[in-house]
Backbone as a chain_set.jsonl record, in Angstrom:
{"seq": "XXXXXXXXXXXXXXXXXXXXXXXXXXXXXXXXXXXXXXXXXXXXXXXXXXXXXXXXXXXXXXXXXXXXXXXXXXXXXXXXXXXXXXXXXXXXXXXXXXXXXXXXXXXXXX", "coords": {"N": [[-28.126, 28.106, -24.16], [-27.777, 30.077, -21.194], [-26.503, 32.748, -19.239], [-25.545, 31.452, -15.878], [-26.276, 28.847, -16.852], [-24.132, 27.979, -19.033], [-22.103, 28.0, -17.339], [-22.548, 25.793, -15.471], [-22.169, 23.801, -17.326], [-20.504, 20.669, -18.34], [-18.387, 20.239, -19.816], [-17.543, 22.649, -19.963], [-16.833, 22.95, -16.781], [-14.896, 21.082, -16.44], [-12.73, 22.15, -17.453], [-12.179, 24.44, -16.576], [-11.701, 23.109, -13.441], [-9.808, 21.081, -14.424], [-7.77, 23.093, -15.06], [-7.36, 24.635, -12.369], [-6.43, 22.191, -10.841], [-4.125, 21.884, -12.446], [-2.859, 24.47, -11.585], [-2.715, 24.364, -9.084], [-0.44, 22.105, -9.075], [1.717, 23.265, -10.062], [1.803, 25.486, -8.634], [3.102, 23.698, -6.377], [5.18, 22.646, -6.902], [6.603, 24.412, -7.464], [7.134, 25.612, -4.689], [8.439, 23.027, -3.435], [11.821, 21.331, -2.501], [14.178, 21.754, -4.36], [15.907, 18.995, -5.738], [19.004, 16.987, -5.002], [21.336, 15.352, -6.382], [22.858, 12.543, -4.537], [24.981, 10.326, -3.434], [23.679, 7.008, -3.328], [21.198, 7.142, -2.382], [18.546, 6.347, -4.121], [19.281, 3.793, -3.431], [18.176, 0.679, -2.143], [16.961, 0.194, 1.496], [16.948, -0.781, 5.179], [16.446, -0.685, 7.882], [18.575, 0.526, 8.883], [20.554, -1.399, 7.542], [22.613, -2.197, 4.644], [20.673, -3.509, 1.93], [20.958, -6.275, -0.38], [19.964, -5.623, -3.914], [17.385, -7.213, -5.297], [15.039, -9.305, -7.789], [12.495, -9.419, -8.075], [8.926, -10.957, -8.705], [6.188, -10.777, -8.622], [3.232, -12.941, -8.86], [-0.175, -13.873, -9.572], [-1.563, -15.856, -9.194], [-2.689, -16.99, -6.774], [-4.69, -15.018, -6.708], [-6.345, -15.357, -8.613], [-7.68, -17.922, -7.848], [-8.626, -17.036, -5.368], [-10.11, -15.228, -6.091], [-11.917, -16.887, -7.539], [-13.362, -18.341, -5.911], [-14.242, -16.622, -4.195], [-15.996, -15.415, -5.758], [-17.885, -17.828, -6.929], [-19.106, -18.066, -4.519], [-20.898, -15.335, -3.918], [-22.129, -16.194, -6.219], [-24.065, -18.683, -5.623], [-24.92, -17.609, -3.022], [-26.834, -15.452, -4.569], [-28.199, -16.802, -6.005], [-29.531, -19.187, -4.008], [-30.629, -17.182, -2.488], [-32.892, -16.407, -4.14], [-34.686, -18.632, -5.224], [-37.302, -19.616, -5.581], [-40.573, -20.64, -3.291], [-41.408, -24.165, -3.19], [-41.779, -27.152, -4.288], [-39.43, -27.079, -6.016], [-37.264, -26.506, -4.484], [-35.647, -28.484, -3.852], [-34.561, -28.766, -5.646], [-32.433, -26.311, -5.326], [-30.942, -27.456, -2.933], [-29.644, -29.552, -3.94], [-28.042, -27.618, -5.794], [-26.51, -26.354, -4.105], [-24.838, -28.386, -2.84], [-23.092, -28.756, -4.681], [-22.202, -26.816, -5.357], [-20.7, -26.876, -2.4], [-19.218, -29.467, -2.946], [-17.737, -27.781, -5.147], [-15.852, -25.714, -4.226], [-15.036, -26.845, -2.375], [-13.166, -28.96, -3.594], [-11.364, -26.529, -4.759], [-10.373, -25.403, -2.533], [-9.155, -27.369, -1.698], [-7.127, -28.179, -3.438], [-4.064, -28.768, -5.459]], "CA": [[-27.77, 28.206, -22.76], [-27.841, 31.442, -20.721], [-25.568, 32.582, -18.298], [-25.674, 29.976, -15.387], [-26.353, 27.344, -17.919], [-22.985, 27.623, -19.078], [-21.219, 28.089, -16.071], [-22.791, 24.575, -15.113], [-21.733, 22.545, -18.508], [-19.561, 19.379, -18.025], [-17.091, 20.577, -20.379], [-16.713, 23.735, -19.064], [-16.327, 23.14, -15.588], [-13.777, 20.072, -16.437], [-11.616, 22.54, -17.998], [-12.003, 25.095, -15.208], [-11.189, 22.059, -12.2], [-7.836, 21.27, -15.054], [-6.748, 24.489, -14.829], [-7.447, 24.465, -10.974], [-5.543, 20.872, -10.637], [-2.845, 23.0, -12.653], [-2.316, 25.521, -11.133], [-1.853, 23.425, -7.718], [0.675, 21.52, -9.39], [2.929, 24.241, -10.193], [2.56, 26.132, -7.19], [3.569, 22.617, -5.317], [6.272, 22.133, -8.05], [7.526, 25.822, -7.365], [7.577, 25.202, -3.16], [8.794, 22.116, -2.958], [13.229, 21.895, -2.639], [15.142, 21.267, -5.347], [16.718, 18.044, -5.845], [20.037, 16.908, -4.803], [21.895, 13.77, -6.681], [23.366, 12.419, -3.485], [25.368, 8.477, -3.594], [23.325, 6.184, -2.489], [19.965, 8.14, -2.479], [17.676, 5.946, -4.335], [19.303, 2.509, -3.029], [17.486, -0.058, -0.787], [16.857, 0.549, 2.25], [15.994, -1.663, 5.707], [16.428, -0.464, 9.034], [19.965, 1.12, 8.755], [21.641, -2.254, 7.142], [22.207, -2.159, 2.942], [20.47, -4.936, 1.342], [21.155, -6.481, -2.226], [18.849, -5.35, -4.578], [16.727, -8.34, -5.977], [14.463, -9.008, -8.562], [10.72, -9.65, -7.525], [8.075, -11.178, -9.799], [4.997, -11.157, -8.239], [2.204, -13.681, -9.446], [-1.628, -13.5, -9.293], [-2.086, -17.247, -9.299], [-3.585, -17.297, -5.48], [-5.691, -13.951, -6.555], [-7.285, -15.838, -9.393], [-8.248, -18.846, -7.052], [-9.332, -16.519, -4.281], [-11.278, -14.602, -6.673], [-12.46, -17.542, -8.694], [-13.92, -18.563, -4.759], [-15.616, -15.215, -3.96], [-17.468, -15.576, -7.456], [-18.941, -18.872, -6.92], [-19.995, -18.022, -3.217], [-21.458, -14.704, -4.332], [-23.102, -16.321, -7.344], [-24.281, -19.385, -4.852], [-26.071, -16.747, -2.391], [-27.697, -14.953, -5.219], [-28.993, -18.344, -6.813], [-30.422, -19.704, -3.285], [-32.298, -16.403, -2.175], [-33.99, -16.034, -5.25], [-35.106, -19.947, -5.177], [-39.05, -19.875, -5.019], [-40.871, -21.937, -2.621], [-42.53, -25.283, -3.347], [-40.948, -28.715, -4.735], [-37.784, -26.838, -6.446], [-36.373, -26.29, -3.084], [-34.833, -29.614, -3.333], [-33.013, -28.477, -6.447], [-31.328, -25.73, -3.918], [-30.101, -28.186, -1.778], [-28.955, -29.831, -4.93], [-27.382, -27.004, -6.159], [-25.775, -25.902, -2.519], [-24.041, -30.077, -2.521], [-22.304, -28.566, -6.101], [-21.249, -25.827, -4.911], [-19.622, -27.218, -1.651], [-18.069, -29.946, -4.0], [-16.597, -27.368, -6.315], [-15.622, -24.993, -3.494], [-14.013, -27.976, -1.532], [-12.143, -28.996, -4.366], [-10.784, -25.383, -5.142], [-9.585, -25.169, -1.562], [-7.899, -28.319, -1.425], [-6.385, -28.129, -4.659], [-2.228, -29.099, -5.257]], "C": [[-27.452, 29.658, -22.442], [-27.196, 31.793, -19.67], [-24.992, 31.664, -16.976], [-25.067, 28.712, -15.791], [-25.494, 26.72, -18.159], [-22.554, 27.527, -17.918], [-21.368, 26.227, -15.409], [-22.266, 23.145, -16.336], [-20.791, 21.99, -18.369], [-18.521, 19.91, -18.75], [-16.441, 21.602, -19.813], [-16.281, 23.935, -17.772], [-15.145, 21.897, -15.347], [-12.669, 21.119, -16.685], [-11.32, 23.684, -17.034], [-11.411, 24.234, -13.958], [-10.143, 21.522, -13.174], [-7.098, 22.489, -14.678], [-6.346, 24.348, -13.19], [-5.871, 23.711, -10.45], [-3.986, 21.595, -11.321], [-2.003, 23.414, -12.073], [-1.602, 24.74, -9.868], [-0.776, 22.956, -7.751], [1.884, 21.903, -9.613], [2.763, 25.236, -9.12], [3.165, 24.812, -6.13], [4.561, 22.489, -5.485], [7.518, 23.265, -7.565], [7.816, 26.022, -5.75], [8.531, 24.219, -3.001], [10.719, 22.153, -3.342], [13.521, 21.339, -4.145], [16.166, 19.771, -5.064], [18.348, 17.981, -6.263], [20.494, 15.623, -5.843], [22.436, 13.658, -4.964], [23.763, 10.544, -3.636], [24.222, 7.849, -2.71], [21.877, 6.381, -1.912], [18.478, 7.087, -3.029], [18.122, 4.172, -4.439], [18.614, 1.573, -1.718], [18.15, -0.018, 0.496], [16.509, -0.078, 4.005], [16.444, -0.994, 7.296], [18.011, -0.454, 9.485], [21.168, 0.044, 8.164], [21.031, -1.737, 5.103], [21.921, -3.918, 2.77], [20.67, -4.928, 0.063], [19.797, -6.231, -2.43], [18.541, -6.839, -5.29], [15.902, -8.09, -6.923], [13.472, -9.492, -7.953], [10.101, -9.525, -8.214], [6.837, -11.764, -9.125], [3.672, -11.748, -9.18], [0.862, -13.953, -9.204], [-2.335, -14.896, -9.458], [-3.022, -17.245, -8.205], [-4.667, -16.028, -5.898], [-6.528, -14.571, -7.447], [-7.697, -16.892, -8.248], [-9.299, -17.916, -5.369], [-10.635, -15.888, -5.007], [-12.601, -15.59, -7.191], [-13.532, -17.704, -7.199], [-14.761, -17.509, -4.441], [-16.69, -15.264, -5.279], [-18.482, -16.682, -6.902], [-19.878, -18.673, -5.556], [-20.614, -16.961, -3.365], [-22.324, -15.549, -5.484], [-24.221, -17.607, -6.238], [-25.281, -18.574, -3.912], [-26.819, -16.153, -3.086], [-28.513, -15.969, -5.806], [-29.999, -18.759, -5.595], [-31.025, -18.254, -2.527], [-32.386, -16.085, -2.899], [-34.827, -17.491, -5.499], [-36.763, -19.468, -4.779], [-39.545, -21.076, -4.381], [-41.297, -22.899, -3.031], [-41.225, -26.476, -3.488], [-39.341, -27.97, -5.262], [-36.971, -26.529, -5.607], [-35.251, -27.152, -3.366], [-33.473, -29.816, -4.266], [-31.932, -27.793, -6.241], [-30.676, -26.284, -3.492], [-29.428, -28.941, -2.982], [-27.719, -28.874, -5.238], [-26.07, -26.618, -5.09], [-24.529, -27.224, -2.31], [-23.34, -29.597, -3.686], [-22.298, -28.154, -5.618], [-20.111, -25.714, -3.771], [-18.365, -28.11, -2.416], [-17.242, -29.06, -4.75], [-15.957, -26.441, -5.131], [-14.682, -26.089, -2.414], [-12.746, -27.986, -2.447], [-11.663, -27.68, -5.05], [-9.985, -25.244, -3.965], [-8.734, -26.43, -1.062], [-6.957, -28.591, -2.81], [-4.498, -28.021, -4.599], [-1.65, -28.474, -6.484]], "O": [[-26.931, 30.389, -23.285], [-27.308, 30.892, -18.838], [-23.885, 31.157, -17.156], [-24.139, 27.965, -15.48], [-25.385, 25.514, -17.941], [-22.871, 26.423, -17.475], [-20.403, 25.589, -14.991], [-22.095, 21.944, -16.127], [-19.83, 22.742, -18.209], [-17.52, 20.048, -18.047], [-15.31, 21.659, -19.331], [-15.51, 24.848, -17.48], [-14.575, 21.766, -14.263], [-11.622, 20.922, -16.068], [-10.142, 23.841, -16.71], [-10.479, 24.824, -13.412], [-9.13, 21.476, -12.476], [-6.027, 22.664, -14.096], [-5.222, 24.011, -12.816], [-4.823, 24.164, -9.992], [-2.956, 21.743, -10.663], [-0.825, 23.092, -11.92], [-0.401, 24.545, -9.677], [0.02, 23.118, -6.827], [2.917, 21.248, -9.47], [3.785, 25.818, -8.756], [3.68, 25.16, -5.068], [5.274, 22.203, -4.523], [8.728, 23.127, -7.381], [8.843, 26.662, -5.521], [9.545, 24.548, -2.385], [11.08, 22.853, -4.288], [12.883, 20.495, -4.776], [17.036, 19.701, -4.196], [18.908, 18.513, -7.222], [19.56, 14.831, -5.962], [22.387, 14.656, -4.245], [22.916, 9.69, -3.897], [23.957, 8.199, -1.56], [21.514, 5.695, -0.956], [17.455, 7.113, -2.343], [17.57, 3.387, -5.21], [18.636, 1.897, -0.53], [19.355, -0.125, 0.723], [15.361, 0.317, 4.208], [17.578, -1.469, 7.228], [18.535, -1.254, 10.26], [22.366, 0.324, 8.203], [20.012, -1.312, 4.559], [22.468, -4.954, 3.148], [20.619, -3.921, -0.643], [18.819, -6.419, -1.706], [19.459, -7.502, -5.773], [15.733, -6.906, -7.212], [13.825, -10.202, -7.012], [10.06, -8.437, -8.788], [6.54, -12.958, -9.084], [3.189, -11.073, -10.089], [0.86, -14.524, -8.114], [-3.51, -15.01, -9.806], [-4.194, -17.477, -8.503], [-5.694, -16.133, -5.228], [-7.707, -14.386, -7.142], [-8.326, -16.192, -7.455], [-10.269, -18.26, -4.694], [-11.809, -15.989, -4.652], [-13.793, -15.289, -7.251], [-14.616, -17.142, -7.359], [-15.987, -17.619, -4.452], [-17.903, -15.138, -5.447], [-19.63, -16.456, -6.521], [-21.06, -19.009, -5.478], [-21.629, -17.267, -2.739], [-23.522, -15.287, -5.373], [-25.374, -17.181, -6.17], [-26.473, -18.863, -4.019], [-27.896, -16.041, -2.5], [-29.687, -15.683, -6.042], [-31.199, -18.754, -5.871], [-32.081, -18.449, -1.926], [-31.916, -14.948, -2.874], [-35.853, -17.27, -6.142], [-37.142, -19.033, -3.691], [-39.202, -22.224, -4.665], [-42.17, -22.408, -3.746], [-40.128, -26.555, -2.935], [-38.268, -28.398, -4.837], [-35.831, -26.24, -5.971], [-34.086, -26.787, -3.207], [-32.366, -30.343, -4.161], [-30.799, -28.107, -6.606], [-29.521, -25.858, -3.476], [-28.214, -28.822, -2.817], [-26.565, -29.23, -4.997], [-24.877, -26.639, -5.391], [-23.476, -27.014, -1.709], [-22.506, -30.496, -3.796], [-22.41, -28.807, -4.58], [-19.095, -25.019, -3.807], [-17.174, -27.818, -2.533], [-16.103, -29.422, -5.044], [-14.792, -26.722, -5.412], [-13.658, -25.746, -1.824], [-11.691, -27.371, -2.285], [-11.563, -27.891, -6.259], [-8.812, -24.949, -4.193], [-7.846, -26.422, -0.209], [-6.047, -29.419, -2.787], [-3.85, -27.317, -3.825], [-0.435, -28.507, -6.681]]}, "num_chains": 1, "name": "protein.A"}
């Protein structure tokens, strides 16, 4: 590689845009004020009342079921337009009566 060449190589211009990202970071680091302790500083917060702090355990149960739902209806549109014409049509419409069934029973689910 010949002058250019380098100048263009993945390694070397990662470590040039680090430095970069760097440098930014410590001139932001070196602007920005200095921190105070101050009481009461990093306690909750709501529209000038104090609230108790709680614990909160968020659960991804409804994101799996939502997701599991976008899958099958994505996989469901890719299955019936790719269906070739003739007699296997009717296995489409087959397939389409499963997929409302399982898609029903996912959204009425207890």
């Amino acid at each position: 590689m010949t002058g250019i060449g380098i100048l263009l190589s993945p390694p070397l211009a990662f470590f040039v845009f680090l430095a970069a990202a760097l440098g930014l970071y410590a001139l932001g680091r070196g602007m920005a004020p200095k921190l105070t302790k101050t009481g009461g500083k990093l306690a909750a917060y709501a529209c000038g009342e104090n609230i108790p702090a709680a614990k909160v355990q968020f659960g991804y149960r409804l994101f799996f079921f939502i997701a599991l739902f976008f899958t099958m209806m994505h996989v469901a549109v890719l299955v019936i337009a790719t269906v070739p014409s003739g007699k296997i049509v009717f296995f489409a419409l087959f397939y389409l009566a499963m997929i409302a069934l399982a898609v029903s029973s996912l959204i009425t689910r207890s």
